[in-house]
C-alpha positions as CSV (number, residue, x, y, z in Angstrom):
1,X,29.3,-64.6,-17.0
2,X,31.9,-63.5,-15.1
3,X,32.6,-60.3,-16.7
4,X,30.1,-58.9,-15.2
5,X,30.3,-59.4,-11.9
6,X,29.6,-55.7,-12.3
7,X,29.9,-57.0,-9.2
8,X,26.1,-57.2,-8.4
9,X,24.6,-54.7,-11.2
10,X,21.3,-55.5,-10.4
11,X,18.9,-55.4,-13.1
12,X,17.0,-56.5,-10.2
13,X,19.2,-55.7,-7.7
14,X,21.4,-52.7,-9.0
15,X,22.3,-51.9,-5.3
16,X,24.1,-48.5,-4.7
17,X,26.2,-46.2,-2.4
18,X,24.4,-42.7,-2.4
19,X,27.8,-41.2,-3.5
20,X,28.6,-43.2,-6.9
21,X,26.8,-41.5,-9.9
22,X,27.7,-41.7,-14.1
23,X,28.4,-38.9,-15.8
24,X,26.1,-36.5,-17.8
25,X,27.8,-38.2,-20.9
26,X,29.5,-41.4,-20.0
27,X,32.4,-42.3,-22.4
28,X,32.2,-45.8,-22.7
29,X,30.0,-49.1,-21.5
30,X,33.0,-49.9,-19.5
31,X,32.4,-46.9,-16.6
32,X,28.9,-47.4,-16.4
33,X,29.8,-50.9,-15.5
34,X,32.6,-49.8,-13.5
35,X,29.9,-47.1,-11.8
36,X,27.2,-50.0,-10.8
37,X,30.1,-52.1,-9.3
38,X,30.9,-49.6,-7.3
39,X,27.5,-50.2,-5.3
40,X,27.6,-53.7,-4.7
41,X,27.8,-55.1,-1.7
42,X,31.3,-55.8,-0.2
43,X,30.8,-59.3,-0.3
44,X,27.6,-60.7,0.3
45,X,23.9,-60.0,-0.1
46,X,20.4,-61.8,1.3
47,X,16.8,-61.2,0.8
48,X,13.2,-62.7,0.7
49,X,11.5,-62.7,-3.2
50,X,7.7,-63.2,-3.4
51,X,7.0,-63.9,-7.2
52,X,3.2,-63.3,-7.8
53,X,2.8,-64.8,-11.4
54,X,-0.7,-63.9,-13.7
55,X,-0.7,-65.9,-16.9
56,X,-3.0,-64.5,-20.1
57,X,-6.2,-65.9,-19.1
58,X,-6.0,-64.2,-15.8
59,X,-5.1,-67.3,-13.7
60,X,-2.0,-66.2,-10.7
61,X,0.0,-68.3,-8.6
62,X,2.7,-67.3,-5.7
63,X,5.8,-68.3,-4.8
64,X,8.2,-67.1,-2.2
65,X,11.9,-67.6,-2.1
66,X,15.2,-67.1,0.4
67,X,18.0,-66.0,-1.7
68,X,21.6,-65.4,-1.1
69,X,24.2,-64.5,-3.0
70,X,27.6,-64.3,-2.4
71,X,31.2,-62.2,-4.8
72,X,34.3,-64.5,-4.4
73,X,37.1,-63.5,-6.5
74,X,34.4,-61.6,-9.0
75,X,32.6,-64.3,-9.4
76,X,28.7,-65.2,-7.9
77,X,27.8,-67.8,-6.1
78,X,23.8,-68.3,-5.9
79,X,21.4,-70.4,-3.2
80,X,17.9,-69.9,-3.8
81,X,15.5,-71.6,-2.0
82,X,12.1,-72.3,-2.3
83,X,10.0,-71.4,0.8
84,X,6.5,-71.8,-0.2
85,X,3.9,-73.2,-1.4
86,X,4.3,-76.4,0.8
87,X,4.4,-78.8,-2.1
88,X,7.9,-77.2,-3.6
89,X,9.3,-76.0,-0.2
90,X,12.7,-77.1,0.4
91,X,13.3,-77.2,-3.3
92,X,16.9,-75.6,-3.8
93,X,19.0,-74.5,-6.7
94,X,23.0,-73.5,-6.4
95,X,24.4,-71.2,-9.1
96,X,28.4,-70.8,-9.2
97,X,29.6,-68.6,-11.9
98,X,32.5,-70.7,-14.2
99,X,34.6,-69.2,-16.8
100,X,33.4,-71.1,-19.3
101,X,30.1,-72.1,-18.4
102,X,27.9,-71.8,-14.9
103,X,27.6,-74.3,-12.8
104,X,24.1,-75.1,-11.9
105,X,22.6,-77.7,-9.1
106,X,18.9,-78.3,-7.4
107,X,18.3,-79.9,-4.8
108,X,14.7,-82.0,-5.1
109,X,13.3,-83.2,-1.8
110,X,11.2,-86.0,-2.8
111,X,13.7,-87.7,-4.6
112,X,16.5,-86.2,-1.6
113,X,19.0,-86.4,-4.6
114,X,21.1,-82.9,-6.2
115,X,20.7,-82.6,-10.1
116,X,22.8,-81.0,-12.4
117,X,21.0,-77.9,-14.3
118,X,22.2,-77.9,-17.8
119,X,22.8,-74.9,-20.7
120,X,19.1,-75.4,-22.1
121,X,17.4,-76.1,-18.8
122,X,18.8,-72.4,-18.0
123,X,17.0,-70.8,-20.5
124,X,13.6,-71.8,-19.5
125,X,11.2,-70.2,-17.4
126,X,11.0,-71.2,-13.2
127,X,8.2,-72.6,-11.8
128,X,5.6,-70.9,-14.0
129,X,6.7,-67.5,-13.7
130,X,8.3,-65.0,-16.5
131,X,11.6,-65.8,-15.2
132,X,14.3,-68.1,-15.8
133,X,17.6,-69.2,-14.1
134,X,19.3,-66.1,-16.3
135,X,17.2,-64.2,-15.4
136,X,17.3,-64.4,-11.5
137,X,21.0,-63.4,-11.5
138,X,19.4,-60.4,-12.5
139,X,18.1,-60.1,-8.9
140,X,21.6,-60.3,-7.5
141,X,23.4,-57.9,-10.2
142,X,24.9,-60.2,-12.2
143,X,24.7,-59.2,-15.8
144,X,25.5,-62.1,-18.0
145,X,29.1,-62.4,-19.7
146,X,29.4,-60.7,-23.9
147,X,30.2,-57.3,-26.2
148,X,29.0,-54.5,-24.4
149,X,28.5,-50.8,-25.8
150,X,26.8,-47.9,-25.3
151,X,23.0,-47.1,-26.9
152,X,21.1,-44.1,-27.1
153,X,20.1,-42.3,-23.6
154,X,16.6,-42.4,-23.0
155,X,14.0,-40.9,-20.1
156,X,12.2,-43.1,-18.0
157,X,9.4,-41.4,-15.9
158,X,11.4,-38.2,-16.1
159,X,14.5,-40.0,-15.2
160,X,17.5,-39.5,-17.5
161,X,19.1,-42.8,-18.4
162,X,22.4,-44.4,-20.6
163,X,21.5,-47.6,-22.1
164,X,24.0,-50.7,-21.8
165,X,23.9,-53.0,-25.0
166,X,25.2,-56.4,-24.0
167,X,25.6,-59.3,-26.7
168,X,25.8,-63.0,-24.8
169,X,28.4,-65.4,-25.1
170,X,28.0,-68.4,-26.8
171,X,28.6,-69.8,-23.1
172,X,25.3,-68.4,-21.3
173,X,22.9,-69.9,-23.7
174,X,20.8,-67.2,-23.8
175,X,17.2,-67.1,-25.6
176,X,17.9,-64.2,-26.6
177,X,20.2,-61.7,-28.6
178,X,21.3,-59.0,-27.0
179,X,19.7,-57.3,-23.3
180,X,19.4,-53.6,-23.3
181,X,19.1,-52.0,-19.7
182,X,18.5,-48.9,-18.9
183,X,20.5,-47.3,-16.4
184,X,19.5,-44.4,-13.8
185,X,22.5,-41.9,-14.5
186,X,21.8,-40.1,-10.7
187,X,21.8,-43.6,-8.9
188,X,22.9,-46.4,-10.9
189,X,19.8,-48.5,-10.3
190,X,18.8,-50.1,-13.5
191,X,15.5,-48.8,-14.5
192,X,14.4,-51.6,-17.2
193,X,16.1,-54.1,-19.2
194,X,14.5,-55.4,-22.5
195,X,15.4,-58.6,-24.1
196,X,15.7,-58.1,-27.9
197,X,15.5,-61.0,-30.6
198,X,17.3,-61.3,-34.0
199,X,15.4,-58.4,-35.2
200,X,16.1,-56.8,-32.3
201,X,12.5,-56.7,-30.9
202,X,11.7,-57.2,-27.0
203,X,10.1,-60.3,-26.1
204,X,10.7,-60.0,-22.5
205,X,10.6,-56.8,-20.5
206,X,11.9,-56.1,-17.0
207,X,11.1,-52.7,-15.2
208,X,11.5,-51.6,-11.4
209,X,9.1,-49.5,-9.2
210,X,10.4,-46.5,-9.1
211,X,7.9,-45.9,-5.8
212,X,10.0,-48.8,-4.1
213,X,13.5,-47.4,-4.3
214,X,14.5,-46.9,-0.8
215,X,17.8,-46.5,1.3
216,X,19.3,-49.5,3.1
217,X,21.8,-47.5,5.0
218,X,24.6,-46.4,2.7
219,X,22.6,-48.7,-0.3
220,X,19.9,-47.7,-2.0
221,X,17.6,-50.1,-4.1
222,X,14.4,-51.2,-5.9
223,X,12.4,-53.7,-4.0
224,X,9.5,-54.0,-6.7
225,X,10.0,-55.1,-10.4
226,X,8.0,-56.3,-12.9
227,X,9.0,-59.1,-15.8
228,X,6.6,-58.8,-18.9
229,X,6.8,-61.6,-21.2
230,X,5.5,-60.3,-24.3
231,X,5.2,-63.7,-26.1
232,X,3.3,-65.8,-23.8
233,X,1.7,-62.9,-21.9
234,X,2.6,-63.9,-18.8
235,X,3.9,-61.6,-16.2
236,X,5.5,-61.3,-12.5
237,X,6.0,-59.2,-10.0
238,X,8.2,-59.5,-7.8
239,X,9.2,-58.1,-4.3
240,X,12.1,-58.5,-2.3
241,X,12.0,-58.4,1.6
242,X,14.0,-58.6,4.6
243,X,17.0,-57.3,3.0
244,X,20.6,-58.1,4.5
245,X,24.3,-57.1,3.5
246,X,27.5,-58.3,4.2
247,X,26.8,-60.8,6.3
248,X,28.9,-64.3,7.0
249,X,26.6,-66.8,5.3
250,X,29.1,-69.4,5.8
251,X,31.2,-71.5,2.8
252,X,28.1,-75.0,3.1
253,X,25.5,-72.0,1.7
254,X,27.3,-72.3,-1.9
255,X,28.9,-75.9,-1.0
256,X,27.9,-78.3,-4.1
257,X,27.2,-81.0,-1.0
258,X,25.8,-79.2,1.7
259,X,24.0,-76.3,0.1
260,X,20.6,-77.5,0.2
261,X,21.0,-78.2,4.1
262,X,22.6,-74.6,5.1
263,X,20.9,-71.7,7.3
């Protein structure tokens, strides 16, 4: 995945300088990457994520995480951990993006052993909710690694967008064939990213707020989005707090033996 390291695109977290901005008619799927790099942090990002999680028979759940994420020689490094409810607290997962393939760990408490996370385990969804380990790089910008081109520009809620086509390595094991995110040509901030099958028909959908984009002092992101998963009918929303960039985390946060212990 390390191509992308659009530094930290965020389909979730497409975080962006207010100066950086694609052209009427960007040339190539290489500068609109190059445009949502440009907004990433300098080097390290942290936040609060409440998943609120309604299934198809109207049951909901919550779950609320401390995330950090942190670029080391274009690559992301992950901690997520789980805050509540009481019985998962503690829980912990480490992502570090690998050439070839990412390494993935969790922490469990009640065992107090790490686990490895393999290629399939990836793919499926967390903890009940509509997303999956892929899918919460999304959060910190991390697009995953394949063929990119350009789509068709499309309007959003008045907002004129260029659509990035990526096709996923053989590497990410992706449930999926190809993501399609539509990007915010004024801001950068990824609008809404649909996950297209074989036949290239969405079975999951991710969309931002556009009512929660706000400035964080030269940065300017969505706090809100929504993941729609249009096979099971489950969906999440998901809101991101207590936002903080650039700080020094510290190596043990992304250490394969002390990340479940640090901050």
């Amino acid at each position: 995945m390390n191509g992308l390291s659009v530094g930290y695109v965020s389909g979730l977290m497409l975080v962006l300088c207010l100066g950086p901005a694609l052209a009427e008619e960007p040339t190539s799927a290489t500068a609109v990457t190059d445009c949502a790099a440009r907004n990433a942090p300098e080097s390290t990002i942290g936040h609060y994520a409440r998943f609120n999680t309604t299934d198809g028979s109207g049951g909901s759940r919550e779950l609320l995480t401390r995330l950090y994420a942190m670029r080391e020689d274009e690559a992301l490094n992950l901690n997520l951990r789980i805050v509540e409810p009481l019985n998962l607290a503690g829980t912990t997962y480490l992502i570090r993006e690998k050439p070839d393939q990412d390494d993935m760990r969790v922490y469990i408490p009640a065992l107090r052993k790490v686990r490895r996370v393999t290629g399939n385990m990836a793919a499926t969804d967390l903890w009940g909710t509509s997303f999956s380990y892929l899918d919460i790089k999304l959060l910190f910008g991390a697009f995953i690694d394949g063929e990119r081109e350009l789509g068709p520009d499309e309007t959003i809620s008045g907002r004129p967008t260029v659509k990035l086509l990526i096709r996923p390595s053989d590497t990410e094991g992706a449930p999926f064939e190809r993501l399609a995110a539509a990007i915010d040509k004024e801001t950068c901030v990824i609008l809404a990213i649909d996950f297209l099958d074989v036949e290239s028909q969405p079975v999951k959908r991710l969309t931002a707020s556009l009512d929660s984009i706000q400035s964080f002092d030269e940065r300017m992101l969505a706090t809100r989005y929504r993941m729609d998963d249009l096979l099971s009918g489950v969906t999440t929303d998901v809101e991101l707090s207590k936002l903080e960039f650039d700080e020094d985390l510290g190596r043990a946060v992304f250490n394969t033996r002390g990340f479940a212990d640090a901050r």
